[in-house]
N, C-alpha and C positions, 0 to 999 in steps of 0.2 A: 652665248650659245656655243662659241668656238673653243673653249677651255671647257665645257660641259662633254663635248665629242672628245678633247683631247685625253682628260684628264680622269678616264675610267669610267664613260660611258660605255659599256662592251655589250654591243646589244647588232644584230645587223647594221639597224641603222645607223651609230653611230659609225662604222667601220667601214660601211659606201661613202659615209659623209668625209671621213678622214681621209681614205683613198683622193678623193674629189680636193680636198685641201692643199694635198700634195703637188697633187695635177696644178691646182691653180697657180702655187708657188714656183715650181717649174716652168712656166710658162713665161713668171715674170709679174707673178699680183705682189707689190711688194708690201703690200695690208697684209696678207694671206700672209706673206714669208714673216712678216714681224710679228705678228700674232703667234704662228708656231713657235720661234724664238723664244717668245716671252710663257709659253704655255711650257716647254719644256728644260727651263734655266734651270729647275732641280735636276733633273734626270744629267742634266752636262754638269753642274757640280758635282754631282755623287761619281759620277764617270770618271772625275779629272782626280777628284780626290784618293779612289782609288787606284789611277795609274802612279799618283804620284807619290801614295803612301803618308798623305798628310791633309788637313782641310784645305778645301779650295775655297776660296769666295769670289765673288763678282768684281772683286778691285786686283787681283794676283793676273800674270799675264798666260797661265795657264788656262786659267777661264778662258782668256780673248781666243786662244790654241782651240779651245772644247767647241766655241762658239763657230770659230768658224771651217772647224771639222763637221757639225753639226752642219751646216750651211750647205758645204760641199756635199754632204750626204744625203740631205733632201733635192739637189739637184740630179741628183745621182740616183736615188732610189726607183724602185720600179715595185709599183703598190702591185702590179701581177704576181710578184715571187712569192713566194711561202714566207719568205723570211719576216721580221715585222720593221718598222721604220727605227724602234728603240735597237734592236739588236744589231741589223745595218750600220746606224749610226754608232752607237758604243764602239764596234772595230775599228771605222772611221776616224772617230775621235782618237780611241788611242795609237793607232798608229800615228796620226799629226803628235801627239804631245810626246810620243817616245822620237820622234825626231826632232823637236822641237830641243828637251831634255839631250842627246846628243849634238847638238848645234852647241848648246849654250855650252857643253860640257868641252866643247875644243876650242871654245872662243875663251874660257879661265883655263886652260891648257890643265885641265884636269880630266883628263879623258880615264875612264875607268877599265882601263887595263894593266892584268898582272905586266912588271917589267921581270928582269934578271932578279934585279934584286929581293921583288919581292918572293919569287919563289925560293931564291936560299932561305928568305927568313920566315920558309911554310905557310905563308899567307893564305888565307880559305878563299876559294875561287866565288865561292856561292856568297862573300858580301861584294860582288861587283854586282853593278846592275847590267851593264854592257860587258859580255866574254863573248869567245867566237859564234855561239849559237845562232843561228839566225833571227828576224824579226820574226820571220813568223812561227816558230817554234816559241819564241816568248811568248807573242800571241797565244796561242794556243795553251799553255802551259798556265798562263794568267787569266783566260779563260776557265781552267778548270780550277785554278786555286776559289775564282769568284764563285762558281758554282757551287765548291763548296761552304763557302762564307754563307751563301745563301741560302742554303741546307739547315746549315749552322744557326742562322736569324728564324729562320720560317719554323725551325724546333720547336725557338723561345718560345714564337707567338701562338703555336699550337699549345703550349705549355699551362699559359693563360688561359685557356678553356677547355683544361685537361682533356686535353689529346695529345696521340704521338703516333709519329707516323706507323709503327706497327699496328696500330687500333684502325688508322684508316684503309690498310692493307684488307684488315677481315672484314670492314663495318662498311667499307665502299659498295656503290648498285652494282647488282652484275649480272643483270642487261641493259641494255643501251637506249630502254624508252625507260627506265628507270633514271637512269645517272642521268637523262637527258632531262627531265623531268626538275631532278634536284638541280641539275646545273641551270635550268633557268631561275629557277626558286633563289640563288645564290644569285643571278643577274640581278632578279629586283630587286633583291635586298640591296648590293652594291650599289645601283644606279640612284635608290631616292633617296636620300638626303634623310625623314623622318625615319627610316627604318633602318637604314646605317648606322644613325646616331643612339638610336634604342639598340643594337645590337653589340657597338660596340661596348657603350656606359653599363647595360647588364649583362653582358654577355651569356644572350642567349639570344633565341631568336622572337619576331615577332608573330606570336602562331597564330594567332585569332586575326592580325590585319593580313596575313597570307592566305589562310583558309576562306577570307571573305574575297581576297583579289582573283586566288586561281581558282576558287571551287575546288579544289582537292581536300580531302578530309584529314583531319588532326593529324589521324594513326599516320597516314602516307609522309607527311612531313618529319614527325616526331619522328620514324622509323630511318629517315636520310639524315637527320640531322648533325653528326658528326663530316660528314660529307658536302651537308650543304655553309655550313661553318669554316671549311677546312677552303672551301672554292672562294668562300668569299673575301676572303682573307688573304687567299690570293690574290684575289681580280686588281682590290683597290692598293696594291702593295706596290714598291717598287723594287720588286723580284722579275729582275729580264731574264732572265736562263731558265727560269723554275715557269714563268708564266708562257715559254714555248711549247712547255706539255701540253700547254689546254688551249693553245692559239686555235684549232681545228675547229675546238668547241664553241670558239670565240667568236669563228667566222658565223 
């Protein structure tokens, strides 16, 4: 049940149940804390892999850095803010592994700053990883690079079921018991297993087990469907920057 809340059940309730999780963890359920752990080990490999510009795995000591940025950040978090526990945690995380990455880098006395010398011999400032800017100016700067990586990915996969996002600019609801409408139609697709798995393998959607669940008619489906395809696709993805647009709607 606890990896079913974690891992892309976006529905209220899984999202009071996840809140409640936290809380438990924090408190000191250390079931609760390992569970999380083990529900979110991709999301911290893809984290670490990215700060660190190469694959992580669960035996590299960057992982141990992810893990237990990860750790501090669910003690840390506060399920009241807007913000979501993935995105909290991901800054978390990388700021441990960019200090982490600084540590090791003065302890092989290779610390990555221009000297004299290298500026006579014109050296490009931009292959250091560490120059004067601050952390959190990286931060932020690595932030937006991901943002766009994730732009980038979410293109592809619109790509597969010929879309692009100027199609879903004109073709999106535009009123708000509409798109609210589609964006649940996209929850239950996401959340059951049969109709995920028909949706991904044909890439389309399941119109006939939809129109029988919501009582909504063909046309109103057929008529979102680039919308309710584009949501869904998000939901069960592991896009953290792109999935804070729709967090609101998540709630």
């Amino acid at each position: 049940m606890l990896l079913s809340i974690i891992q892309g059940v976006f529905n209220n309730k899984s999202n009071t149940e996840l809140k409640e999780l936290v809380l438990k963890a924090k408190k000191g359920d250390e079931k609760v804390m390992n569970e999380l752990l083990i529900a979110y080990t991709p999301f911290m490999k893809k984290t670490a892999s990215v700060v660190c510009k190469r694959f992580i795995s669960e035996h590299d000591d960057e992982f141990s850095v992810a893990l237990k940025g990860f750790y501090e950040a669910i003690l840390q978090y506060n399920p009241d803010e807007k913000t979501s526990l993935k995105t909290f945690s991901h800054l978390i995380i990388k700021r441990r592994l960019i200090d982490y990455m600084r540590k090791e880098s003065k302890r092989n006395e290779e610390l990555i700053v221009l000297n004299d010398e290298d500026r006579e011999a014109g050296a490009n400032p931009q292959h250091y990883v560490f120059n004067e800017m601050s952390i959190s100016s990286f931060l932020k700067e690595q932030q937006a690079v991901e943002r766009r990586e994730e732009i980038k990915e979410y293109s592809q996969v619109l790509k597969e079921y010929g879309l692009s996002f100027q199609e879903l600019v004109v073709s999106s609801p535009k009123h708000d018991d509409s798109r609210k409408i589609a964006f649940n139609i996209a929850q239950i697709i996401s959340s059951t297993p049969d109709f995920y798995s028909y949706f991904i393998e044909k890439k389309r959607l399941p119109i006939n087990e939809l129109t029988s669940i919501t009582k909504l008619s063909r046309k109103t489906i057929e008529r979102n469907r680039k919308y309710i395809v584009a949501v869904t696709l998000l939901i069960n993805s592991n896009f953290v920057y792109l999935k804070e647009y729709i967090r609101e709607e998540l709630l």
